[in-house]
N, C-alpha and C positions, 0 to 999 in steps of 0.2 A: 131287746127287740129283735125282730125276723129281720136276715141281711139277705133275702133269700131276691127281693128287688136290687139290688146293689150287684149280686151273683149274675140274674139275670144281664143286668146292664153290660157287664164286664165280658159275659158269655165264654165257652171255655174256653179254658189254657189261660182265662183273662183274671183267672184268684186261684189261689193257696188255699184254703180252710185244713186240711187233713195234717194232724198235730204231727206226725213225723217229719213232713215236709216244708213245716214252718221253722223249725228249729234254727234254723241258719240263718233267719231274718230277725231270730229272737235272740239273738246268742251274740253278744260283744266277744270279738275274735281273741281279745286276751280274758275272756271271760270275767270280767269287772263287773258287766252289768249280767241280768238274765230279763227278759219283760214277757210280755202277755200280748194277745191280740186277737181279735175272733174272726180276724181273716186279714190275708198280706192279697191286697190289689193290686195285680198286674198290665196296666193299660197298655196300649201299644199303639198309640197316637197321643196330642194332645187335648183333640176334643176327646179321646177317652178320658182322658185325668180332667177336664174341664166336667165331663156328666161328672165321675164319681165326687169330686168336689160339692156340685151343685148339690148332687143327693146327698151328702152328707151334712151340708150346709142344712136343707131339710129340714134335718132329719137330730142335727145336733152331736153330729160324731166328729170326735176328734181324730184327726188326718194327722200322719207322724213320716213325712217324705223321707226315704232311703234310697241311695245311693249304692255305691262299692261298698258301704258298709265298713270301710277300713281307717274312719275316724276313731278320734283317741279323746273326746273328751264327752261319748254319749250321747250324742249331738242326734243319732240316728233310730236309737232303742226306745220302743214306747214303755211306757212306766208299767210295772207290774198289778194286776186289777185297776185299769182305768177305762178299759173300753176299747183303747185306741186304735183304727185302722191304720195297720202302716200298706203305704203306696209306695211302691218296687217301682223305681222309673228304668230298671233292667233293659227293656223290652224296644225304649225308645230311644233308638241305637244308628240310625241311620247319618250319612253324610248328605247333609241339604244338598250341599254343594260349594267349590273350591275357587276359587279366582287368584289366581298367579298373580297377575299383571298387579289389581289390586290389594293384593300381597293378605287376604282373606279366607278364611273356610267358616262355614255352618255347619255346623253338629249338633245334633239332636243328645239330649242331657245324659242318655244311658251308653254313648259312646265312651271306653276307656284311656285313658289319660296316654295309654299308651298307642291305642288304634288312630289318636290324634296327632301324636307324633309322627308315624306312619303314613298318614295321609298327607300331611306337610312334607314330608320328605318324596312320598312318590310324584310330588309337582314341584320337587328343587326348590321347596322350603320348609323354614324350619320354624316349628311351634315350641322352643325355650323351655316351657314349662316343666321339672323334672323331678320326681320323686321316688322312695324307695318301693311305694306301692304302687306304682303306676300301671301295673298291669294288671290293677283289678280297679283299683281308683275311678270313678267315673264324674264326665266333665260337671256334670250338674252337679255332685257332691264337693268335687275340688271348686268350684263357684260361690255355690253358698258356705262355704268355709274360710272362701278368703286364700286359699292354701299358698304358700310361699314355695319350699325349695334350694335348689342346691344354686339357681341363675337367678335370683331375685336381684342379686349387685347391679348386674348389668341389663335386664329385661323388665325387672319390677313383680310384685305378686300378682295373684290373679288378676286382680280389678283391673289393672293397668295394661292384661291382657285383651279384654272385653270392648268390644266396639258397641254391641248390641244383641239386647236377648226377648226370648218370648216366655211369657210366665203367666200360670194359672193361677187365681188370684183366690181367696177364701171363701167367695162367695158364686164361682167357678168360673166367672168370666175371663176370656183371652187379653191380655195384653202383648199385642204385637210390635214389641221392639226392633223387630232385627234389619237396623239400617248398619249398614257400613261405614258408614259417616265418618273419618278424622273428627270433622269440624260440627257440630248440631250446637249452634248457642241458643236453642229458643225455651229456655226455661231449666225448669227440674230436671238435672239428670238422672233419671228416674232406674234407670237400669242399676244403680250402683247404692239402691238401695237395698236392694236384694243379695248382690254381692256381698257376701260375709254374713246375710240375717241367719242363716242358717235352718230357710226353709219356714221359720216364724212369720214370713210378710207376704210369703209366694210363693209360688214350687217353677221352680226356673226345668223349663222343656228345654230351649234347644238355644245356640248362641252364636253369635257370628265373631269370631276368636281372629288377631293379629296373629298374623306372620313376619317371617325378616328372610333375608337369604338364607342361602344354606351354609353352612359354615366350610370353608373352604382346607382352611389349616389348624390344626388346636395343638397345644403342647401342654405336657400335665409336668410339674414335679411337685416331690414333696420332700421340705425344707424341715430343718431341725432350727428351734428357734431358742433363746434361753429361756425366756420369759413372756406373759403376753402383752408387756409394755412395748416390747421388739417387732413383734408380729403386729401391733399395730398401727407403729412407724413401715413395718413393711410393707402393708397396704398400699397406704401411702406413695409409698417409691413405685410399687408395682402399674398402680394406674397413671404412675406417671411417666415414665419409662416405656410404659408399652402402648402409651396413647391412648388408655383406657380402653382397652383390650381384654382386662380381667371381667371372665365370666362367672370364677368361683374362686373362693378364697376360703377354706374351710380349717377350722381349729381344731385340733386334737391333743387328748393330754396324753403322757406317757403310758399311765394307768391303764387307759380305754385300748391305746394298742398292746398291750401286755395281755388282756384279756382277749383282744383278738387271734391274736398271735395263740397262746392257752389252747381255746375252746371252737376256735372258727377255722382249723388246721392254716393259718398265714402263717408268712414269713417276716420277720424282722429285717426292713428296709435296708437299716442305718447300720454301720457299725458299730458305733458308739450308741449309747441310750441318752435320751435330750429330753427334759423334763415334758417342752414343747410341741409341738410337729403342726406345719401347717401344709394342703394341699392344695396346690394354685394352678387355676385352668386360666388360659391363654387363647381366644380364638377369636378367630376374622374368617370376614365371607369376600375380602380382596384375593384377587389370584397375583402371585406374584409378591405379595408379602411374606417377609422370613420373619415368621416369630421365630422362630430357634435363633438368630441371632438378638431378637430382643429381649428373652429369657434369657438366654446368655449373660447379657448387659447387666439386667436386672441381680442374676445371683451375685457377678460379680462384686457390683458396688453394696450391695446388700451382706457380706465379706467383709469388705473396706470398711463397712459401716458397724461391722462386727454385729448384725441386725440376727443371723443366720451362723450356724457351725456347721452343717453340711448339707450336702443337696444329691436328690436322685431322681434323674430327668429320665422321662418315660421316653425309652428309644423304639418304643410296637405299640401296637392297639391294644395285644394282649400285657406289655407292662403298664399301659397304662389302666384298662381295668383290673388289674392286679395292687394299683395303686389304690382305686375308688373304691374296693370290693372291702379294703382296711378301713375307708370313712363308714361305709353301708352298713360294715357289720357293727359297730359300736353299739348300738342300743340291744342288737338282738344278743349277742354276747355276753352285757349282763347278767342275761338271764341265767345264766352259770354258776353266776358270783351267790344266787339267793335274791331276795327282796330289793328292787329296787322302785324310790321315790323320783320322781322325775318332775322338771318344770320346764316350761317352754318361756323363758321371759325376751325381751328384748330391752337396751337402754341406750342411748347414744355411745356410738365407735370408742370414741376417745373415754368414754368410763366404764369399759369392758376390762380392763385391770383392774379399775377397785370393786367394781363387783365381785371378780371374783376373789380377789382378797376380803371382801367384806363377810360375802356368802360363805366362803371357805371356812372361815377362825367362826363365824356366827352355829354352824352346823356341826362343827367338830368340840364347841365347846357344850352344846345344848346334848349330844352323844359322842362321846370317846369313842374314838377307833372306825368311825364312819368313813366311806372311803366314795370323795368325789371324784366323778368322773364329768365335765363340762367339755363341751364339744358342739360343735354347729356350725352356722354360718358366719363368721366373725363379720363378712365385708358388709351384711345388713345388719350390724347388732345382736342376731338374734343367739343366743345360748341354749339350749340342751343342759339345765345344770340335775344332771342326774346323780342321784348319790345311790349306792350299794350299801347294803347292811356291813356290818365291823363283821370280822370272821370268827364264827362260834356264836353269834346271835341268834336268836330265836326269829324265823322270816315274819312269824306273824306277829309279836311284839314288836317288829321294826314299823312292818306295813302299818301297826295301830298308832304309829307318832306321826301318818302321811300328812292330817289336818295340819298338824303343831309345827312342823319343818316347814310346809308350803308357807300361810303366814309368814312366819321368820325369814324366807326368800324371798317371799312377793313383796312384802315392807321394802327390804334392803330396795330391789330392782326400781320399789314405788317410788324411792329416796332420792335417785339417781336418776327420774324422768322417763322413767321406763316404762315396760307393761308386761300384765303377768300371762299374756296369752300372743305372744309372734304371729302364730301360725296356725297353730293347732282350734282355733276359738275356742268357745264359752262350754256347749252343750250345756249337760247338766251339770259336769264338773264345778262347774266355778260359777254355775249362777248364784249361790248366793255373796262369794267373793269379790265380784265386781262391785258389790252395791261398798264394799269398803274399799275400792280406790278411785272410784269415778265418784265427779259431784254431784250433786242435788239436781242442781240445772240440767248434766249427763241423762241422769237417772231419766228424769221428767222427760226428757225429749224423746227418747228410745220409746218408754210407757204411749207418748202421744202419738207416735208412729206407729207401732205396734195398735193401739184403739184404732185409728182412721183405718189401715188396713184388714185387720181379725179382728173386728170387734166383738167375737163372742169368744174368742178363744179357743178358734179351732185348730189352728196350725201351730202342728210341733208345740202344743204347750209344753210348760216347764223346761224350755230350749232358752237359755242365752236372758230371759227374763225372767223369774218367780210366776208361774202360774195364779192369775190373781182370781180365777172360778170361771165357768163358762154358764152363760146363759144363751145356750143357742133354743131353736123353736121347742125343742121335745126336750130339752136340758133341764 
């Protein structure tokens, strides 16, 4: 069919159509996916994305919301030959507006994760939220994804950032959320359904996001540990010790720093090498608090406890991102090594050692010579259990067992009360995976939500649920 009303509506600078210029909206940045589209919408309000909704609705077009574009599980990419408009919330980029006192800001969805941070800081506060792509990452994408993070221990993931939001509905009506509210008990909390849908129930415009002070004092080091039986009782001691003070608590194995170290031009911390290593951030927004003498405390009896074999306390700003720059580079580092399978799982704290004892022997017997590397945020559970191909393997025989490995870890994680997606959500990746570890009941409920809200199946099909067909007007 003619988009040439839809063009109109948008008006220019307000769509993409010319195939060289779309490439970058079609293109999964680790090149995983490729897709199609017959034009990327670029509105620049929300009654723009409310018309192009409505005429879509129409009209029977399926709508594929994008974001930074820097998700990892396809969540973003329209399917190749389906039709799909994807809508670039780019555009809608402005700061509503900041409330100190009420400790609040409003941003609009195409602001980036990192111009958020920024904005909280230039009003003496501070927006927590913290990722490696933060400075393409946009708020509306890290929303509907749920995204976690390096401070999720001590701030929580997104959702529990989110006071309230405004969102374009499928059938392109406004939903105007954006109270500030601590307290709303009068019903659905309707805002926190969209959080994590991943653009399937709504296309979230703009949000009104928690603030905290600013952080006044932070102290980073990074501990050599034996084992992650030890780092888990170290947890432990750390937020207890420092009055729960711990903002990050981050696991790393020896492996992952060896490859950094390799291929990422770092320097090896430690003197000695520790199977282990973990990196713990320390911060308060009190003036006149010494965490250096409660990190102190903390290594000490951590010592005594023989929990820890050495430690190296960030004495600058520049050692200590010299420190973080070693957790950051882990995944892209990898990429050195050849083929790697990667999982995002989570399971409760305290069975984060038999996981990865389980995952370990479970992988390494199913392919000899495969070489894990797990790493993540330990103080929420969540793992990074990425494996590297064995050395002298063939990259794409590895990549061809990704199905057969994932199972074989998501079971384990399933076993242990976990889940096979932290952070990263569903996309296309693992929609057909969920339907084997959630129940029946699960299933049904999501399917009923998803009806009551898209009931032709317009939004981000094949996102997070099996595309079950669209019958829109013209469909």
């Amino acid at each position: 069919m003619s988009l040439d009303g839809l063009k109109q509506l948008l008006g220019p600078g307000g769509y993409v159509d010319d195939p060289a210029e779309m490439v970058p909206y079609l293109t999964e940045w680790r090149d995983r996916w490729q897709g199609d589209s017959p034009l990327i919408a670029r509105p620049r309000t929300t009654t723009d994305v409310a018309s192009v909704m409505a005429y879509c609705a129409a009209h029977g077009l399926a709508v594929v919301p994008q974001g930074g574009h820097t998700g990892l599980c396809g969540g973003a990419m329209p399917h190749s030959g389906a039709g799909e408009i994807v809508l670039s919330l780019s555009r809608l980029n402005r700061v509503r507006g900041i409330d100190p006192q009420g400790f609040t800001m409003t941003l609009e969805a195409g602001c980036t994760l990192a111009a958020a941070q920024q904005t909280a800081e230039q009003a003496d506060r501070l927006f927590p939220l913290s990722l490696a792509s933060e400075g393409s990452a946009q708020i509306g994408g890290v929303l509907s994804t749920n995204a976690g993070g390096n401070a999720v221990l001590r701030y929580g993931n997104a959702r529990d950032l989110v006071l309230g939001l405004e969102v374009v509905l499928a059938d392109g009506r406004i939903w105007n959320g954006l109270r500030g509210l601590r307290k709303d008990n009068t019903g659905y909390d309707l805002k926190q359904l969209f959080v994590g849908s991943e653009g399937t129930l709504g296309i979230i415009t703009a949000a009104v996001l928690k603030l905290f002070p600013a952080a006044r004092q932070r102290e980073t080091t990074l501990v050599a540990v034996p084992d992650a039986d030890a780092a888990v009782r170290l947890l432990g001691l750390a937020r207890e010790l420092s009055g729960d003070r711990v903002s990050s608590f981050e696991l790393m194995p020896r492996i992952g720093l060896e490859f950094v170290i390799t291929h990422m031009d770092g320097r090896d911390p430690m003197e000695t090498a520790s199977p282990w290593y973990v990196l713990i951030d320390l911060t308060t927004a009190a003036a006149g608090t010494d965490l250096g003498e409660a990190m102190q405390a903390l290594l000490e009896r951590a010592l005594e406890r023989e929990l820890i074999t050495d430690a190296v306390v960030a004495a600058s700003e520049t050692q200590r991102d010299a420190l973080w720059r070693l957790r950051e580079s882990l995944s892209e580092s990898q990429k050195y090594e050849g083929g790697s399978i990667k999982h995002d799982i989570s399971v409760p704290i305290a069975r984060i050692p038999e996981f990865l004892r389980l995952a370990t022997a479970a992988v390494a017997d199913r392919i000899p010579g495969i070489r894990p590397v797990p790493f993540g945020h330990m103080g929420d559970g969540n793992i990074h259990f990425n494996l590297s191909q064995p050395v002298g393997m063939d990259r794409r025989a590895f990549l061809d067992r990704w199905e057969e490995i994932n199972v074989l870890v998501h079971d384990i994680a399933a076993s242990l009360d976990g889940s096979i997606s932290a952070e990263h959500g569903v996309g296309q990746l693992k929609v057909a995976e969920i339907v084997r570890y959630k129940t029946d009941v699960e299933m049904d409920l999501m399917r009923r939500v998803k009806q009551a809200l898209d009931p032709h199946g317009l939004l981000n099909p094949g996102k997070v649920l099996a595309a079950a067909g669209r019958n829109g007007p013209d469909a």
